[in-house]
N, C-alpha and C positions, 0 to 999 in steps of 0.2 A: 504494500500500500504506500503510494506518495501522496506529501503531506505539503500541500504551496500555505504560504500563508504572505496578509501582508499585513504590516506591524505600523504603528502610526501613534511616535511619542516627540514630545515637544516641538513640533511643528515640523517634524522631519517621518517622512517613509521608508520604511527596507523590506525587500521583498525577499522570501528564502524558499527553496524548497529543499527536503529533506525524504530520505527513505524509512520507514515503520517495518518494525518486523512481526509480525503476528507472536505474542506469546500461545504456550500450549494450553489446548479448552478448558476452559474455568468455566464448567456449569454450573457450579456454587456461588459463581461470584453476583452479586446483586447492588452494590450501593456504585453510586454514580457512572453511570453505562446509558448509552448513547446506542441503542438498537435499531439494525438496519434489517428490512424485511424483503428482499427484491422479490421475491414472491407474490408478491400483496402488489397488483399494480393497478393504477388513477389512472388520469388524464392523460392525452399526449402534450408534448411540450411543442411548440410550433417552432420556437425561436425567441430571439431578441433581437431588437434593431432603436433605432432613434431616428429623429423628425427632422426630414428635409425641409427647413423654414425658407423661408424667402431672407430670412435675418442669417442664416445658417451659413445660405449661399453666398450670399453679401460679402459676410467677410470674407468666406473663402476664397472669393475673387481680389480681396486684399492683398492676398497672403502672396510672397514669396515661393517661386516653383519647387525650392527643395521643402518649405514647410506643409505644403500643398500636400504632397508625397508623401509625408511624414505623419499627416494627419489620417489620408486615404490609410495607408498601411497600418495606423492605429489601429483603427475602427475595424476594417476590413477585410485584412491577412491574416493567413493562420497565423501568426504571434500574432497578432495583435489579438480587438475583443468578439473578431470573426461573427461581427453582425450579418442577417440574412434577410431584415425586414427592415422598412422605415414606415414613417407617415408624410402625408403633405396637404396642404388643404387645396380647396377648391376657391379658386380667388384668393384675396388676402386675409390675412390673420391680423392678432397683433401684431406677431413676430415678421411683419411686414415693413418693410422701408416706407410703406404708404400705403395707401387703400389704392385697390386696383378692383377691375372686371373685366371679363373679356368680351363681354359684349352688355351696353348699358343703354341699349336705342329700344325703346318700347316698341317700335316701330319694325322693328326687326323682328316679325313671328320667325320666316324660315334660318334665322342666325346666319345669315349670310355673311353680315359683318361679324362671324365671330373669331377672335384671334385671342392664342395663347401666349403671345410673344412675351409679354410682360410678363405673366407667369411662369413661362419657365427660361425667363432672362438670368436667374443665377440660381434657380433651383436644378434643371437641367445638368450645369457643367458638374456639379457636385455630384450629381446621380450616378454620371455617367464614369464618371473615374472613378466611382465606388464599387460599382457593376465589373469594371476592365479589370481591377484589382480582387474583388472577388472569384470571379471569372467564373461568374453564372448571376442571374439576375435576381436582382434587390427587390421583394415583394411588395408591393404597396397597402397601406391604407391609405383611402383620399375621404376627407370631409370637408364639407363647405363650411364655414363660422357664418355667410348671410347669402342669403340672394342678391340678385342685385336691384339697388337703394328702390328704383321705381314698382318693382313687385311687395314692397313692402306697406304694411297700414303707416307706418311713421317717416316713410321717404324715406329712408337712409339707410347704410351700412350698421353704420352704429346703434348703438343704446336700443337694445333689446327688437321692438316693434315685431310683429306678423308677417307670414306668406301670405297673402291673401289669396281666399279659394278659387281665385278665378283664371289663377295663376301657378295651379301645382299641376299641370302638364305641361306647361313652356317652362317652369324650372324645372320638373324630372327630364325634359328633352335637353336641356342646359347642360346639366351637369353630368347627362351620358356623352351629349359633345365632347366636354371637358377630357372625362374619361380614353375617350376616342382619340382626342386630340393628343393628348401625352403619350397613349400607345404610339401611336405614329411615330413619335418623336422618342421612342425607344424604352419607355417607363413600362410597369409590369400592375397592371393592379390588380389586385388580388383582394381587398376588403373594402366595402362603403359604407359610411353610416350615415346615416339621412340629417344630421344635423349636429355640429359643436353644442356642448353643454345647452342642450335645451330649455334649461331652467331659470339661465341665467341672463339677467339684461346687462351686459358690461360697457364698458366706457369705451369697447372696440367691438369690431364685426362681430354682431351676434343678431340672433333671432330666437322666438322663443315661439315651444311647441310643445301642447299639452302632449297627455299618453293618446289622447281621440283625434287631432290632428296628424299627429306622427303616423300612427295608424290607417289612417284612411291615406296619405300622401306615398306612404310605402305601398299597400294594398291596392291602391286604386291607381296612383299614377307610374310612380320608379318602379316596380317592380315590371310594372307592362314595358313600360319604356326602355329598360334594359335588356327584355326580349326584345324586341323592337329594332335596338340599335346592337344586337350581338353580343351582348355583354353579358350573356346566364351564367357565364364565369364567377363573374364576379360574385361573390359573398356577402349579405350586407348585416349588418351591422346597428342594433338599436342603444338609444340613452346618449352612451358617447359623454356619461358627466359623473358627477363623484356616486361612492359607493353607499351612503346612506340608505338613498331611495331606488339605488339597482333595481331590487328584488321587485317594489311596487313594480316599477314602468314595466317591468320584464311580466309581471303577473298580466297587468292591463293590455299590452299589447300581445305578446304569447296566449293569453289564454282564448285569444277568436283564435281560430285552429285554420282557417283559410290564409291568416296573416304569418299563424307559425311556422306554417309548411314553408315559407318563403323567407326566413328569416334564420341567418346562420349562428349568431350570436351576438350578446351583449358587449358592449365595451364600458370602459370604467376609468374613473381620476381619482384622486387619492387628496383633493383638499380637504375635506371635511371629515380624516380622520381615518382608523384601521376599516372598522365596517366589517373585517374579512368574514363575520359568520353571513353576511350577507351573498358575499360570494357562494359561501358552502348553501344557503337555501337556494340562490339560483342552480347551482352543479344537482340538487339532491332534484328540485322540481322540474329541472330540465336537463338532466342528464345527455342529451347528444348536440345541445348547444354549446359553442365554444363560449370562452371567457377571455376578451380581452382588456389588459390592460396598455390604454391610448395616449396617458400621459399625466408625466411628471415634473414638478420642478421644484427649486425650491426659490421662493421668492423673495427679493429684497425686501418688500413693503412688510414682510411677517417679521424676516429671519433675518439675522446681523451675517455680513457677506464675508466672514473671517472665521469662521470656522467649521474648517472642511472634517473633523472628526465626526459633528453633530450630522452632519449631511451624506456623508457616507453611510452614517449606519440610520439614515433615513432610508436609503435606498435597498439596502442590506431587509432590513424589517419589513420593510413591505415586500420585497420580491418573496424573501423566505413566507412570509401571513399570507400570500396570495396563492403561493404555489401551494400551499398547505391546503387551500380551500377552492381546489381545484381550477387555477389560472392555467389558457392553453397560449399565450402569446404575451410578452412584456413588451412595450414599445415606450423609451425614454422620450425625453419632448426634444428641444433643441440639440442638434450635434456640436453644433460649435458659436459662439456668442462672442464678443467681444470686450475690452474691459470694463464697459459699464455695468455687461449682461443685458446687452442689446446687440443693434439696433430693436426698436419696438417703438412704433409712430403713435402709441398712446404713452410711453415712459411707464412702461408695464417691467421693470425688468427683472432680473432673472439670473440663478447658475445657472451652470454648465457642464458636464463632465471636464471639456477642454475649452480654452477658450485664450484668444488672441489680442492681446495689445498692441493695438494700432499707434500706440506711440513709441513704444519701446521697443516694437517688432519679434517680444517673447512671446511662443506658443505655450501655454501651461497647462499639464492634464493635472485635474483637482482630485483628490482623492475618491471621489466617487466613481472616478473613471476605473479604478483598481476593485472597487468594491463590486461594480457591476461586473467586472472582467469574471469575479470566482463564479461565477455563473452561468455567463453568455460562452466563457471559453473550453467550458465543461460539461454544462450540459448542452448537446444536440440536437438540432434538429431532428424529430421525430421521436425524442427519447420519451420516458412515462415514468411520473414519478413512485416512487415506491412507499414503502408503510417504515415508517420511525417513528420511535419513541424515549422520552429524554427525560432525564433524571431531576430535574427541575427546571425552573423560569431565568434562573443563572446564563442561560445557553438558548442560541436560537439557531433551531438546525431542521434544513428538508435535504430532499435528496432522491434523486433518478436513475434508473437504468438507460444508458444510451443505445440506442441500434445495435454497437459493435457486440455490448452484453455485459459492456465496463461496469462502475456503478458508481458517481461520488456524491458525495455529502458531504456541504455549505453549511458548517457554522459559524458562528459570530459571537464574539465576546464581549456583550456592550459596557462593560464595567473596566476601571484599571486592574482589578486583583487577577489574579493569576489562575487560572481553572488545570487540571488533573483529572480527567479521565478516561472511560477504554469505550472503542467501539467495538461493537459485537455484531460479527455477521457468521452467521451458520453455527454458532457456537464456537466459534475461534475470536478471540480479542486480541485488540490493536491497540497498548496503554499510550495515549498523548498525551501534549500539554498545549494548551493554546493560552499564550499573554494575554494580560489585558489590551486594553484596545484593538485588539486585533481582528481577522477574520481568515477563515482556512478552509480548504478546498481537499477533501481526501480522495485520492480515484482509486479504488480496486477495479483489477487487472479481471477479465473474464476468469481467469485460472483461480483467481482467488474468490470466487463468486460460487466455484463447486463444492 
């Protein structure tokens, strides 16, 4: 068994790994053990990836050719945190240099005038040397944060206002464009959700839509529309907002069974707190929908922007809470920010895993960027989580079987004191030690799984 860990004390990181040697079977032994069950298997795991911004792009297009490189092959490359998914939206976001649409002529039924130029002016270049460097394609989520401002009750991009109904078949025809329009241009999309945080009226692109709206605009219009324009590929996607009220929206629109047939799974954000048994009643009540989680960040206006321990193992917590109650895809929000934690044309701003100073020309990967890695770099695509169980609240640990038939478990040690204990797989244990502050990544070898 190896043991990666990364270690994070007075403002400095060190990354080690290390070989375990299995001690001989201690079936007696019982206080502090950390049990691995590959047997017992959950969910499949999709991936992890991060969100192609328009703000993402921006900088990127800033950056120096060798930093460019160094980023791509972060994220990307097998060393690096061998992402296989991102997001992006439909039109702008915050994380937008400015409000944009690609087509804003009322006048325009057949979208003649519709063009994506704007939007994939620096989300595109990013994509595509993520894609060369991976060397297979980058899956997409695409959500819209608004329509555009004239199909709205309140004019505008902004501050919350309505689709109005006379208007949710030239917006589903819009946004399968949209869709159409990036394929062309070489993007892969693979999930849609009918709408950014629906809940919510913010001070940037938004719209807002009951669980009876959402509903009928899926059922009645996008979903025809995407037969329509070729797109039954595509997967779509409800909620798209925090975890509180998952389970409602998911009860209210799942439970008409013409709209569930049609609907791949929830997506989910993590402002408003764990929530995670909410995950577990969506996984228990609809067990062949997936679970995704859309996005994360951690925000300046909450959270003081100097410390990266509290923020790693914000990321750390929720990926292990999620995975634990059945999450089949993680997707971080921004890839890359700059050093305000912007750009954002509302001054909404934001970490980052990495992120780029445009005055001093340093590229910085922030601790979280290490914290997601014990995860994204470990566990696989197509892997399923297994059955553990841990010797108290001291310790926060899940853990997957991968395709090959490996198996590792992601703990985390949110405390400084120093933890001592053994993991137990088949009745063979493996005595560790994980520091405080730290987090570790154990991978058993197939051989050691018999």
């Amino acid at each position: 068994m190896k043991q990666f860990t990364t270690l994070y004390r007075q403002g400095k990181k060190a990354l080690a790994q290390k070989e375990c040697f299995a001690a001989e079977s201690r079936r007696g032994q019982e206080k502090d053990l950390v049990n691995l069950y590959p047997e017992i298997l959950y969910q499949r795991i999709e991936g992890f990836g991060g969100a192609f911004t328009d703000a993402a792009g921006y900088v990127y297009s800033l950056m120096p050719e060798n930093l460019r490189r160094q980023l791509i092959r972060d994220y990307f490359s097998g060393e690096g945190l061998q992402y296989t998914w991102g997001r992006t939206s439909v039109d702008s976001c915050d994380f937008s240099t400015e409000t944009y649409e690609s087509d804003g002529d009322p006048e325009d039924g057949d979208l003649k005038r519709f063009d994506v130029s704007r939007a994939a002016r620096y989300v595109l270049p990013l994509l595509k040397d993520a894609q060369k460097e991976a060397g297979a394609p980058i899956r997409l989520m695409f959500t819209p944060w608004s329509p555009p401002a004239w199909m709205k009750t309140n004019g505008s991009r902004l501050h919350g206002g309505r689709l109005k109904p006379e208007h949710y078949d030239r917006w589903a025809e819009y946004i399968c464009r949209y869709l159409r329009e990036f394929a062309r241009l070489g993007a892969h999309p693979a999930f849609l959700s009918s709408q950014n945080e629906p809940k919510a009226s913010q001070t940037w692109d938004s719209c807002l839509f009951s669980a009876e709206e959402e509903r009928a605009f899926l059922r009645d219009h996008l979903c025809p529309a995407l037969v329509r324009n070729g797109l039954e590929q595509v997967q779509l996607l409800i909620w798209d907002h925090n975890k509180e009220r998952a389970f409602d929206r998911a009860l209210q629109i799942l439970g008409d069974p013409e709209t569930e047939k049609k609907v791949a799974g929830i997506a989910v954000h993590w402002y408003s707190g764990d929530h995670f048994e909410a995950l577990q009643l969506i996984r228990d009540r609809f067990p062949d929908k997936k679970i995704v989680f859309s996005e994360a960040c951690v925000e300046y206006s909450l959270y003081k922007t100097d410390n990266q321990l509290r923020n790693a193992r914000m990321y750390a917590h929720e990926i292990i809470g999620d995975l634990n109650h059945g999450l089949s895809l993680f997707l971080d929000w921004n890839l890359l920010l700059d050093e305000q934690g912007g750009p954002n044309h509302v001054g909404n701003y934001c970490d980052a895993p990495v992120m780029y100073d445009t005055k001093t020309g340093e590229l910085r990967k922030n601790l979280s960027f290490d914290y997601i890695g014990h995860f994204s770099r470990f566990i696989r695509p197509g892997a399923r989580r297994v059955g553990v169980s841990r010797f108290g609240d001291r310790i926060e640990v899940t853990a997957a079987q991968n395709p090959d038939g490996s198996v590792c478990a992601v703990a985390m040690n949110p405390s400084d004191e120093t933890l001592s204990f053994s993991l137990r797989l088949n009745d063979r244990v493996w005595p560790v030690v994980l520091e405080g502050d730290s987090i570790s990544t154990f991978v058993f070898s197939p051989d050691e799984i018999k």
